[in-house]
DRENGU-65255 format. One record per residue: x, y, z of N, C-alpha, C, O in turn; residue number from 1; residue in one letter. Coordinates in steps of 0.02 Angstrom, whole numbers. Example, Ala and Ser with C-alpha at 12.3 -4.5 7.8 and 13.67 -1.06 7.14 Angstrom:
% DRENGU-65255
{{660,-284,390},{615,-225,390},{660,-165,390},{712,-166,423},1,A};
{{642,-112,354},{684,-53,357},{645,2,394},{670,57,402},2,S};
This chain:
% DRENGU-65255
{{42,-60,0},{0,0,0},{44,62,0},{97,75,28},1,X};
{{10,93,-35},{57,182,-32},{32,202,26},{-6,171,63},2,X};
{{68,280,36},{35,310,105},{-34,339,79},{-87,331,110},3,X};
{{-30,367,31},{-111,380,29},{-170,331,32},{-226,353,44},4,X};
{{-163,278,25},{-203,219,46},{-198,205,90},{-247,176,113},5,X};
{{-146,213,128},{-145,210,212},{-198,255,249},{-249,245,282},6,X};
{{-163,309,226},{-194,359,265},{-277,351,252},{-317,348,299},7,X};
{{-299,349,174},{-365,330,172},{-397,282,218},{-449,295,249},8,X};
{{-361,217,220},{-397,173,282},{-407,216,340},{-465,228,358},9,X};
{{-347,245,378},{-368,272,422},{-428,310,447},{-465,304,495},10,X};
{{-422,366,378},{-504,398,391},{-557,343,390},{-601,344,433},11,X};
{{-554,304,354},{-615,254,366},{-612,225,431},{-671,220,448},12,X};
{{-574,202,480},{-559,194,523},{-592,242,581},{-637,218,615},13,X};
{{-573,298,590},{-607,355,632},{-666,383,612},{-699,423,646},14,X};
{{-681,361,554},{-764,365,535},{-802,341,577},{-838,370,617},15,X};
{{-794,280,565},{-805,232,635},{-810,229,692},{-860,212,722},16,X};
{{-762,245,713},{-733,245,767},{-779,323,791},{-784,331,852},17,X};
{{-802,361,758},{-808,401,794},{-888,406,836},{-906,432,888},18,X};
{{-925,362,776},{-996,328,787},{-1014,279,857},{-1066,266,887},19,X};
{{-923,257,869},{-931,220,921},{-924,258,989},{-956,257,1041},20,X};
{{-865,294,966},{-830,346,1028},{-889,375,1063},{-903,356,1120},21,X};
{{-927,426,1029},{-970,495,1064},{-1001,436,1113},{-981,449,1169},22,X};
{{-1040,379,1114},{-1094,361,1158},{-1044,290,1223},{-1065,248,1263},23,X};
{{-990,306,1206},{-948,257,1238},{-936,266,1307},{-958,322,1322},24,X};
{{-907,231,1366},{-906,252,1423},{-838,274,1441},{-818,299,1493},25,X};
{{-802,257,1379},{-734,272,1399},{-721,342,1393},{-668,363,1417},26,X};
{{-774,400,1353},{-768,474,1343},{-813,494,1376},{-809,550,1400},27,X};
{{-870,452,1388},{-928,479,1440},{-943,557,1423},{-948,604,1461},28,X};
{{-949,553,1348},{-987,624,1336},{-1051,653,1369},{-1055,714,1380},29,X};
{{-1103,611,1385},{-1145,624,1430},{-1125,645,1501},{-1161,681,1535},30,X};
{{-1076,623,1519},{-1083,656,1598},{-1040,716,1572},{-1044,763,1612},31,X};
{{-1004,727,1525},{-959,801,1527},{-1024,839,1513},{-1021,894,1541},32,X};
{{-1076,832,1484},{-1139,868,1451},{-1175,903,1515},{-1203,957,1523},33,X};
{{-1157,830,1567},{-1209,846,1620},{-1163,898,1671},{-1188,946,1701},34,X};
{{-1107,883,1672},{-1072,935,1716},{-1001,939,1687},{-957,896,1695},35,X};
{{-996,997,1653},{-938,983,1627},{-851,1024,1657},{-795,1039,1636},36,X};
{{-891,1025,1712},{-826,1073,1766},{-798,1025,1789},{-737,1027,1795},37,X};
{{-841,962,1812},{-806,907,1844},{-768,836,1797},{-754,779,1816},38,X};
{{-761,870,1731},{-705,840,1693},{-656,868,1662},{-645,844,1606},39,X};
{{-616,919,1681},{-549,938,1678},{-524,905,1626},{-554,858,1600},40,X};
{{-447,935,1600},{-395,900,1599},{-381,872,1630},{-407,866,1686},41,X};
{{-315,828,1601},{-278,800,1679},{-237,833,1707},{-247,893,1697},42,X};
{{-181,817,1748},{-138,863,1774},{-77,868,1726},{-50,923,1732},43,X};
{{-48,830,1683},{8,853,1642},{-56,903,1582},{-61,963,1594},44,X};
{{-75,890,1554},{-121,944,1501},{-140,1012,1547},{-145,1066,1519},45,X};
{{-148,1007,1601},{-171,1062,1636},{-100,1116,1649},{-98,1177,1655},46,X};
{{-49,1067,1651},{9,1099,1686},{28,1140,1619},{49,1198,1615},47,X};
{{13,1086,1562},{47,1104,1502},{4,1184,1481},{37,1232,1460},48,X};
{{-61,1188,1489},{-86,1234,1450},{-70,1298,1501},{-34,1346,1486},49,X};
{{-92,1291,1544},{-81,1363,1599},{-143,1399,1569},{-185,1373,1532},50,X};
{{-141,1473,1593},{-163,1535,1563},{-193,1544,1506},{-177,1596,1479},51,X};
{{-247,1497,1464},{-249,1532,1398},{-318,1570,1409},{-346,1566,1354},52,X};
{{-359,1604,1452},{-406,1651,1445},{-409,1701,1384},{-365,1742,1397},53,X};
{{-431,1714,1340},{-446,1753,1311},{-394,1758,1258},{-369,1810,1236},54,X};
{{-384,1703,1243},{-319,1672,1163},{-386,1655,1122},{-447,1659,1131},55,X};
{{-333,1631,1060},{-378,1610,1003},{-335,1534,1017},{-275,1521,1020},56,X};
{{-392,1497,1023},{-362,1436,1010},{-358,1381,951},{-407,1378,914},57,X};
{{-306,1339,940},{-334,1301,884},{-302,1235,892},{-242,1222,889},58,X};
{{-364,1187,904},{-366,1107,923},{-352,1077,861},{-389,1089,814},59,X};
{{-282,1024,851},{-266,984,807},{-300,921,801},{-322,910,858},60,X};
{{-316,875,766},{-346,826,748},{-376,814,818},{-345,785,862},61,X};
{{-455,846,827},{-492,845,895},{-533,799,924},{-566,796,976},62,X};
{{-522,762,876},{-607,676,870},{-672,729,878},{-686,781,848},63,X};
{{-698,701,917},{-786,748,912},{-781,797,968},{-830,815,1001},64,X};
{{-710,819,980},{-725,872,1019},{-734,908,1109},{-745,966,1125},65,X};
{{-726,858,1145},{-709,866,1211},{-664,924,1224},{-680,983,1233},66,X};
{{-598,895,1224},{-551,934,1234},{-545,1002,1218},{-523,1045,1256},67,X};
{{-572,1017,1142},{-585,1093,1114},{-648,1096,1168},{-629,1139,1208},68,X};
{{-687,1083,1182},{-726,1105,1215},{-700,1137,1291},{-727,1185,1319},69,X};
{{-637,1095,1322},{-622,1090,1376},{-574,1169,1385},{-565,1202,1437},70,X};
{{-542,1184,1298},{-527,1237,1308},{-553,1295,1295},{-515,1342,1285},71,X};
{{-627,1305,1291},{-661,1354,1279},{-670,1343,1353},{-675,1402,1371},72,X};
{{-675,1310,1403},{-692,1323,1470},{-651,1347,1512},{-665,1365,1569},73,X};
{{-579,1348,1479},{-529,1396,1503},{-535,1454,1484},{-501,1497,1511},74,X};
{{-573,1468,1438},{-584,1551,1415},{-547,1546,1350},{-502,1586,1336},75,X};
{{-561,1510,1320},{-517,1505,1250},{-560,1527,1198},{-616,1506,1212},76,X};
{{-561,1552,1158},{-606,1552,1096},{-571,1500,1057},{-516,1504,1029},77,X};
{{-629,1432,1060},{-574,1379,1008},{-619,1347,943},{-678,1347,928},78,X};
{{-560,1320,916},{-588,1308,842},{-542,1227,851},{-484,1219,870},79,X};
{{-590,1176,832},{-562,1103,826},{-557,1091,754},{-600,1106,713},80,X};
{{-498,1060,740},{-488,1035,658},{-471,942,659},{-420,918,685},81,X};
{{-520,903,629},{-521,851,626},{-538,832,548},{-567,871,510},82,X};
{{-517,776,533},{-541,736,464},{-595,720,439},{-616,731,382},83,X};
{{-628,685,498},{-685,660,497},{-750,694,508},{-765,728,557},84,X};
{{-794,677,442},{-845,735,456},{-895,712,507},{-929,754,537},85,X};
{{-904,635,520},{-955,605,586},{-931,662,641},{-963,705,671},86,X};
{{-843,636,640},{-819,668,726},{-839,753,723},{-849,781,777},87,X};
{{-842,774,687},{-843,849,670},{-931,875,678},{-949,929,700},88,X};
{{-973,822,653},{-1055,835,647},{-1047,832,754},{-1053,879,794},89,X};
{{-1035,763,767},{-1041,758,861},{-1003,816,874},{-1036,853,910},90,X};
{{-945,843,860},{-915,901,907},{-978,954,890},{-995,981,943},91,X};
{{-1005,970,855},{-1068,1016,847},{-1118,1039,896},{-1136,1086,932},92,X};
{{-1135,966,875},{-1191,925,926},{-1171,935,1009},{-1211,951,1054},93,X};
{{-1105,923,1015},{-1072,924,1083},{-1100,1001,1103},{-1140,1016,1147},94,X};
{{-1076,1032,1068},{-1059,1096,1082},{-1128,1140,1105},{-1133,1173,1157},95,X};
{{-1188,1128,1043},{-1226,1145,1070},{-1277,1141,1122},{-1311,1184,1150},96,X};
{{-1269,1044,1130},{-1316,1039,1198},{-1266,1038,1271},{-1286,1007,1320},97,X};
{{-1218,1064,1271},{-1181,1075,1305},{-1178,1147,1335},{-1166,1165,1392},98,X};
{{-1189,1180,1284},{-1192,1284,1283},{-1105,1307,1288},{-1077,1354,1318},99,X};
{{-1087,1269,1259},{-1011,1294,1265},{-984,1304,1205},{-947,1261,1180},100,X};
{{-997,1363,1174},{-954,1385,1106},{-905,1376,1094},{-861,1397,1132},101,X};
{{-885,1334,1024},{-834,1308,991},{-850,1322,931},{-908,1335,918},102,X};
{{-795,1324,874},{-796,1321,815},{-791,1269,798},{-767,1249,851},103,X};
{{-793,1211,758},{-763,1140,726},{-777,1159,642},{-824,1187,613},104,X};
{{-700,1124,614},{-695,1133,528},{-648,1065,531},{-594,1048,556},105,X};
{{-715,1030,482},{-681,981,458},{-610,982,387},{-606,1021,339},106,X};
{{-576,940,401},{-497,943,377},{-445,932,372},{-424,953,426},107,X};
{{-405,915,347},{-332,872,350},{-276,917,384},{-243,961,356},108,X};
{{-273,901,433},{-217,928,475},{-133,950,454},{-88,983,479},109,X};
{{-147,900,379},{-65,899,352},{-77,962,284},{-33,978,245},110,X};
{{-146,990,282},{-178,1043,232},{-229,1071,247},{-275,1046,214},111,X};
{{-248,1110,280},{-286,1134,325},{-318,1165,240},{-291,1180,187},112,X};
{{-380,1164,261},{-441,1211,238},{-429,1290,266},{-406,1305,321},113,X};
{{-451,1340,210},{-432,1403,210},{-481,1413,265},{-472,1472,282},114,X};
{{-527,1388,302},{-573,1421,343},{-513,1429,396},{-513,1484,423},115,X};
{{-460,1383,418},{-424,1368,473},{-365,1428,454},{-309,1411,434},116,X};
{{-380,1491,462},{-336,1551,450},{-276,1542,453},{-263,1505,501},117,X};
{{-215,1565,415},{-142,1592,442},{-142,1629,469},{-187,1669,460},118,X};
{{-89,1645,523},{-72,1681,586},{-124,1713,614},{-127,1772,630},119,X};
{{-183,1651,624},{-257,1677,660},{-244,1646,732},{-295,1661,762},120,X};
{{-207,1614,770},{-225,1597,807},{-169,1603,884},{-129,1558,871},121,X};
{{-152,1627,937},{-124,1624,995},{-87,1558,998},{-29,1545,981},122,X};
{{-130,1523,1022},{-127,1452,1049},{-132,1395,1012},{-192,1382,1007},123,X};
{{-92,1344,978},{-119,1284,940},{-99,1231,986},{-45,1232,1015},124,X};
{{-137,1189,993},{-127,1124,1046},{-144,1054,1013},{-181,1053,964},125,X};
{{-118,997,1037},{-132,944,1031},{-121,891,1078},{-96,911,1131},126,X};
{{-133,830,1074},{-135,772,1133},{-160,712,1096},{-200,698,1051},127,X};
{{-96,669,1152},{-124,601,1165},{-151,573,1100},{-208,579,1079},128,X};
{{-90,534,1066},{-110,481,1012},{-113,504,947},{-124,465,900},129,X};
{{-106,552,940},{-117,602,865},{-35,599,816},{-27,599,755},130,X};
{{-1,596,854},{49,624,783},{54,529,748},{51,522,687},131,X};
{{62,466,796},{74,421,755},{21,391,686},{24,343,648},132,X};
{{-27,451,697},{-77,432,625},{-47,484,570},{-83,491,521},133,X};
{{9,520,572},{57,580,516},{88,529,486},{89,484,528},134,X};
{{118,509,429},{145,501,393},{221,529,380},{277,505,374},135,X};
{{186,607,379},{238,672,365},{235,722,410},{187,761,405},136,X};
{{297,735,477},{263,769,521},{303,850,495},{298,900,530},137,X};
{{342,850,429},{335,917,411},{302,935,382},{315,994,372},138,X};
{{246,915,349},{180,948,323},{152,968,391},{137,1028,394},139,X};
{{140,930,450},{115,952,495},{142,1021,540},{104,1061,566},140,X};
{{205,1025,542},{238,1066,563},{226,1137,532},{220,1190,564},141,X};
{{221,1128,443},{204,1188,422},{142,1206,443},{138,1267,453},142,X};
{{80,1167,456},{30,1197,466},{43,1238,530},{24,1296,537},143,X};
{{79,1202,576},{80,1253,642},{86,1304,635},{42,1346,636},144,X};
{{163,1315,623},{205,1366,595},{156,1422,565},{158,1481,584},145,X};
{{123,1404,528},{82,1427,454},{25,1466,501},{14,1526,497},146,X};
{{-9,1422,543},{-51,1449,563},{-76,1513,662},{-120,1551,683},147,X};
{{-9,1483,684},{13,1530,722},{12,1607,719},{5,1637,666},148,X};
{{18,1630,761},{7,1719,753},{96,1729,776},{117,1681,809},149,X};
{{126,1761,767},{176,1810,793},{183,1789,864},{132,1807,894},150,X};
{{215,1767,895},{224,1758,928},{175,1716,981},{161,1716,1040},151,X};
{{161,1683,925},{109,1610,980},{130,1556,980},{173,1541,938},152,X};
{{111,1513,1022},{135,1456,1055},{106,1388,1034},{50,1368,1049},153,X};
{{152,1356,998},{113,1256,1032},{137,1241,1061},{195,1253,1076},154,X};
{{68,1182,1095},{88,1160,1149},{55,1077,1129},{9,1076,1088},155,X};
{{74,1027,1151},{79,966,1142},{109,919,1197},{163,924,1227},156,X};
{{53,865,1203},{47,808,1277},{47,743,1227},{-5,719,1205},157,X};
{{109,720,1213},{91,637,1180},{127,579,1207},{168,595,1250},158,X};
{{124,512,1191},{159,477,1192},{217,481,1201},{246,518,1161},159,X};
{{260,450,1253},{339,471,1218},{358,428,1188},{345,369,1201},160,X};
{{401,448,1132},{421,414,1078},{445,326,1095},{432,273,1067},161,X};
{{494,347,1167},{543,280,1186},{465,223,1187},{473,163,1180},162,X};
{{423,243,1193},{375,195,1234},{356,141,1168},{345,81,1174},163,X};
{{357,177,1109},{334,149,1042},{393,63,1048},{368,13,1023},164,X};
{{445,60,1071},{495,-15,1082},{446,-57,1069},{427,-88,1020},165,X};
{{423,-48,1153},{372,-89,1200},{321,-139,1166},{289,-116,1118},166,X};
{{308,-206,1183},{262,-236,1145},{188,-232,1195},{180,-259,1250},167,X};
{{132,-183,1152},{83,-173,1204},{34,-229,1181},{-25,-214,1191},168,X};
{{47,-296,1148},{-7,-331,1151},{13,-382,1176},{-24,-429,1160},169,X};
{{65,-402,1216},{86,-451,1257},{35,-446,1327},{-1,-401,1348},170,X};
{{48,-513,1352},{5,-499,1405},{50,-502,1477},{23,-494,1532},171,X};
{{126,-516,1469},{177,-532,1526},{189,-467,1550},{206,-418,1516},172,X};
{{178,-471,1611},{185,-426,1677},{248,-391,1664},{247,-337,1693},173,X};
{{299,-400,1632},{354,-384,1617},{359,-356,1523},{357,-393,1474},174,X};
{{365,-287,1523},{389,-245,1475},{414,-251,1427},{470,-228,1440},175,X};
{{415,-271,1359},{440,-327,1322},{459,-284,1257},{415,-257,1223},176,X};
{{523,-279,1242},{528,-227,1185},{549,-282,1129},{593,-324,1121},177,X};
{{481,-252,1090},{479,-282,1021},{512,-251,954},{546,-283,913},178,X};
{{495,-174,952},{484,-147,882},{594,-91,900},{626,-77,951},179,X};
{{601,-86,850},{673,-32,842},{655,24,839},{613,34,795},180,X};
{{669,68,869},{669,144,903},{664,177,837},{623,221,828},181,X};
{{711,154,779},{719,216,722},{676,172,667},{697,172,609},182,X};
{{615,131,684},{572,108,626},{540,159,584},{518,207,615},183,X};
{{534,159,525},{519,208,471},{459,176,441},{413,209,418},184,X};
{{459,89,441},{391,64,391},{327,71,449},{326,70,511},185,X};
{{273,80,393},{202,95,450},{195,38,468},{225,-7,439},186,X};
{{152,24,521},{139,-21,576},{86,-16,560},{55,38,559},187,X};
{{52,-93,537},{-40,-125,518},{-45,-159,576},{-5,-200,598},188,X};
{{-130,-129,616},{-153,-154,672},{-230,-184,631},{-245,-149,582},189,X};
{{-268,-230,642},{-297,-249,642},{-361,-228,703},{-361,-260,756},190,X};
{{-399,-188,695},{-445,-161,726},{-514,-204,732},{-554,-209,685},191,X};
{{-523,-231,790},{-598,-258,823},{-618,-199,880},{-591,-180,932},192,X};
{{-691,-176,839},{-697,-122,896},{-647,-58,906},{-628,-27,856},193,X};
{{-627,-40,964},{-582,6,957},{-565,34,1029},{-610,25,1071},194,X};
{{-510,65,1051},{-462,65,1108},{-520,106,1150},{-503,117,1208},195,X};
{{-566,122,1138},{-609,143,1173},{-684,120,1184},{-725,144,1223},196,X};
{{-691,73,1142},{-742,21,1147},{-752,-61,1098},{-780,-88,1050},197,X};
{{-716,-68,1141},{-675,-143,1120},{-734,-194,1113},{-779,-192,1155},198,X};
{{-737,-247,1054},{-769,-265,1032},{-732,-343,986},{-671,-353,990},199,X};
{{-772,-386,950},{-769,-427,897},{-780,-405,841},{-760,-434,790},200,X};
{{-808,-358,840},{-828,-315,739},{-761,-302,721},{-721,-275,759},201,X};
{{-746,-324,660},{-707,-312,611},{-701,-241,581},{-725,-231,525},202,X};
{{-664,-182,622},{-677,-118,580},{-628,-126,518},{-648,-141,461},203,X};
{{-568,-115,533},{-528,-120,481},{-477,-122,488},{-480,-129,549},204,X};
{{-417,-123,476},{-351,-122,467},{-320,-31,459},{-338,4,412},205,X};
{{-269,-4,518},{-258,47,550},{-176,46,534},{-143,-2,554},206,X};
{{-150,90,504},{-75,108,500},{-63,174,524},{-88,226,503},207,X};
{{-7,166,587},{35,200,612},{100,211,595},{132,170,563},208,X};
{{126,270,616},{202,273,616},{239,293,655},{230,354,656},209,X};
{{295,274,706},{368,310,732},{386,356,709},{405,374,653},210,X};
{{378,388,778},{425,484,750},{465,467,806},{436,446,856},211,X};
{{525,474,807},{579,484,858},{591,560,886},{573,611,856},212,X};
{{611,560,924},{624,638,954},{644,702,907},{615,755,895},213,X};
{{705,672,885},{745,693,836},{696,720,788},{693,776,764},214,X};
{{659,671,778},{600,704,703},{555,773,735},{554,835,730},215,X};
{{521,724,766},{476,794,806},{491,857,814},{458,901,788},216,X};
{{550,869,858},{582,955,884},{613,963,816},{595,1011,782},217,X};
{{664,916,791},{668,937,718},{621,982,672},{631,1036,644},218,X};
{{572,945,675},{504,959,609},{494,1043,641},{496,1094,607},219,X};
{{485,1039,709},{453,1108,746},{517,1161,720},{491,1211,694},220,X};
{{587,1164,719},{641,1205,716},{647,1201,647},{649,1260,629},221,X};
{{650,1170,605},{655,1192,544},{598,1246,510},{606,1294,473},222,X};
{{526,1212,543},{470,1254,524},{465,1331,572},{416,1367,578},223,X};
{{528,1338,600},{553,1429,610},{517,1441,692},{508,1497,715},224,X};
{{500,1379,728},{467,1387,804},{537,1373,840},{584,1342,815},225,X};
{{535,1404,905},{606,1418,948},{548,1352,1011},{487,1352,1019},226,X};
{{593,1313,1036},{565,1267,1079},{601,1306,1139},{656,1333,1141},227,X};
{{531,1295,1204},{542,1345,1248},{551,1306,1310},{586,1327,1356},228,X};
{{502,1219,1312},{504,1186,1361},{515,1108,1330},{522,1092,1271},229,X};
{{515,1072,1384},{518,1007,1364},{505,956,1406},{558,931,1424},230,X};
{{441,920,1436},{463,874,1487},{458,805,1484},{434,781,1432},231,X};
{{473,773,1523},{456,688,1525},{413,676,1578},{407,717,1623},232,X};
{{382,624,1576},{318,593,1649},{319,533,1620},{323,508,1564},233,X};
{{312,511,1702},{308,419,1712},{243,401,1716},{219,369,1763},234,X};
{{206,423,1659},{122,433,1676},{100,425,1598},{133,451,1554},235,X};
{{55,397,1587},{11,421,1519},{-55,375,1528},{-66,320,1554},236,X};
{{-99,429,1489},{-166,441,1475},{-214,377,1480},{-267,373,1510},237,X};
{{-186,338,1450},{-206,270,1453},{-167,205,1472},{-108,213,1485},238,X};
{{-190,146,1477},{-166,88,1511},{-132,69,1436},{-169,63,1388},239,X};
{{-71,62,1431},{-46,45,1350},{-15,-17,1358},{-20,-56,1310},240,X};
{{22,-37,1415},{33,-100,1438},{1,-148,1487},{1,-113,1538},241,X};
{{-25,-201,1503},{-53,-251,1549},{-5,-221,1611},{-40,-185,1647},242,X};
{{50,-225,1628},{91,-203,1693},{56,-143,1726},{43,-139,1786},243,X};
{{44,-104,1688},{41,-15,1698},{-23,-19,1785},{-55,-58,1821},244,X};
{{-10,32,1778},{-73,38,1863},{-95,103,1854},{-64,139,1815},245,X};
{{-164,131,1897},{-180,174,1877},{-137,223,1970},{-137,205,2029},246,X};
{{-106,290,1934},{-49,316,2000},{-101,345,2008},{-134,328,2058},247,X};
{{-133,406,1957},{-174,471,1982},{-242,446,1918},{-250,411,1868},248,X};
{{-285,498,1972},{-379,503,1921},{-336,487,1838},{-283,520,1835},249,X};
{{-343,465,1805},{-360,451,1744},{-272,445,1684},{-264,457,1625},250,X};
{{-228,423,1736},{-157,434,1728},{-114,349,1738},{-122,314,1788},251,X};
{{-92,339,1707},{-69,269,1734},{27,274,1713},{56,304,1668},252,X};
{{52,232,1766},{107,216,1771},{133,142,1767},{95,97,1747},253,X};
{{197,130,1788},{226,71,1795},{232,51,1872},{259,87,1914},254,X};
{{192,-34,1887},{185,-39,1964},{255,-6,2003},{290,33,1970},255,X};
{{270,-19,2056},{317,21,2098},{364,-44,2101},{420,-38,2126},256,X};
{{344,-105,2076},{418,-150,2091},{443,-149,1995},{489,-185,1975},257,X};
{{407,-105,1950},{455,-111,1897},{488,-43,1886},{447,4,1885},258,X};
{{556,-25,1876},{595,38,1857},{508,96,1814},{453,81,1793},259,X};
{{542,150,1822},{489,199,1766},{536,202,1725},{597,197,1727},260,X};
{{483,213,1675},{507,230,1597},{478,296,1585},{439,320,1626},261,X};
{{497,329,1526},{460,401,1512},{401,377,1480},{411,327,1445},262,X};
{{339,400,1482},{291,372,1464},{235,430,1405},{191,417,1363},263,X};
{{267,497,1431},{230,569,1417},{272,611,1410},{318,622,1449},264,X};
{{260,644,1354},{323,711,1345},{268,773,1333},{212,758,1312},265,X};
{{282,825,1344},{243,889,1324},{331,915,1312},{388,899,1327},266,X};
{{284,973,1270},{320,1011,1225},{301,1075,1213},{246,1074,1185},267,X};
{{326,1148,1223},{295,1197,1216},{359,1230,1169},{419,1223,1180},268,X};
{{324,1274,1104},{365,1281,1051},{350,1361,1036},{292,1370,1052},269,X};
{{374,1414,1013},{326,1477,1010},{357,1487,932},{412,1468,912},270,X};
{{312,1518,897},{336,1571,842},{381,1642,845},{360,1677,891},271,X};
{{410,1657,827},{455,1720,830},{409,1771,835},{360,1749,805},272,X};
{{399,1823,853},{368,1892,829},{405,1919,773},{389,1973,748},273,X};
C-alpha cells in the first residue's frame, strides 16, 4: 500500500470509530454534558496549557470534540480541526447541547482548509495519540508554523516516543521490547472495535508510524518555532501496557516493583514575533 491508501484506511477507520466513541463510556460524553466542570484535563495537560483566557485557540486533529470544548472552558475562543466529518457533525452537537461555544472545521491537518486562518490563532494544541496517524510530520509542522500568530505558542501532551519499543499486546507482567526505536515502515493493526470500545466487529485495518524525538523538535525548528520547554512523565493517559497501574484520576504508570520509563512528553514551542 502507498501512504495515501494508508492514510485513506485510516479515515475510514475514525469514521467509525467516531460513531462508536461519542456514546462510549470510555469518553462519557454524557456526563461532561451533564457537568462539565467536573471533567478537567488532567494534570500534565493542565500543567501544560496554563493561562490561555482570552487566546484564540486552535485544536489539532480533535475527534468529536471534548477537549476543544475543555478549552473554551478555560476562556479560550477555540476552533477544533479534525478529518472526519461524523467526529466533526458530534463536536457540533457536543457543543450545542452542552452551551459551550466552539468552532469545529472539518480537515486534513497535514492541509488545512482556508477556513483554518494563517497567523489567526495564539494558541495551537494537541494530545495524546495524534501524531502516530502523520505520515509526514513536516507537512504538519508547516501547518503550525503557518497557522500561528507572531508570537504564539504550541503546545503538545503525547506519547513518548521511547515507549513505541514496547510490545503493548503481550500480556507478561514484564515490559517486552519488540519494535526498533528508528522504525520508518508503518505499523498494520488490525482493529476489532476500538481502544475505546473494544469489541469482535471487524472495523478495519489501521497504519501508524514512529516519530523519534529527533524528528519531532526537528520538524518544529526547521518550520522557524524556537522550543521553549520540554518534559518527561512516568504517567500516560491510558493503560498501554497489561503491567501499567492506575498512579493518579485518569493517569497510569509502571507498578512500583518495575523501574519507570518516560511514558509522556509535552512540548511547548513559540513562533518568533
Amino acid at each position: 500500500m502507498d501512504v495515501r491508501d494508508r492514510v485513506a484506511a485510516n479515515h475510514a477507520i475514525w469514521q467509525r470509530w467516531a460513531a462508536l466513541h461519542v456514546p462510549s463510556g470510555f469518553y462519557d460524553a454524557e456526563g461532561f454534558i451533564a457537568d462539565p466542570a467536573s471533567r478537567p484535563f488532567d494534570s500534565i495537560v493542565s500543567g501544560l496549557l496554563g493561562d490561555i483566557t482570552g487566546m484564540r485557540a486552535l485544536h489539532l486533529q480533535c475527534h468529536f470534540g471534548l477537549d476543544t470544548l475543555r478549552l473554551a472552558l478555560l476562556g479560550a475562543t477555540a476552533t477544533g480541526l479534525d478529518f472526519s466529518d461524523v467526529a466533526i457533525a458530534a463536536a457540533r452537537d457536543l457543543s450545542v447541547r452542552s452551551g459551550i461555544p466552539a468552532t469545529f472545521i472539518e480537515g486534513d491537518v497535514l492541509a488545512p482548509p482556508t477556513e483554518v486562518s494563517e497567523g489567526g490563532f495564539d494558541v495551537i494544541f494537541t494530545s495524546y495519540g495524534v501524531i502516530s496517524w502523520l505520515p509526514d510530520l513536516e507537512a504538519w509542522a508547516r501547518t503550525i508554523a503557518s497557522r500561528l500568530a507572531p508570537g504564539g505558542v504550541f503546545k503538545i501532551a503525547e506519547m513518548h516516543p521511547t515507549l513505541w519499543i514496547f510490545d503493548d499486546e503481550s500480556d507478561d507482567p514484564e515490559p517486552m521490547v519488540r519494535y526498533s526505536y528508528f522504525m520508518r515502515e508503518a505499523l498494520e493493526w488490525e482493529e476489532r472495535g476500538s481502544y475505546a470500545a473494544p469489541g469482535d466487529e471487524y472495523i478495519g485495518t489501521s497504519h501508524s508510524w514512529q516519530h523519534t524525538f529527533e524528528e519531532i523538535i526537528g520538524v518544529l525548528v526547521r518550520a522557524g518555532l524556537r522550543i521553549e520547554e520540554l518534559r518527561e512523565f512516568p504517567l500516560l493517559a491510558w493503560k498501554y501496557m497489561t503491567a501499567m497501574v492506575e498512579k493518579e484520576p485518569g493517569l497510569f504508570g509502571m507498578p512500583d516493583t518495575q523501574p519507570e520509563v518516560p511514558l509522556t512528553f509535552t512540548l511547548t514551542a513559540r513562533k518568533p514575533e
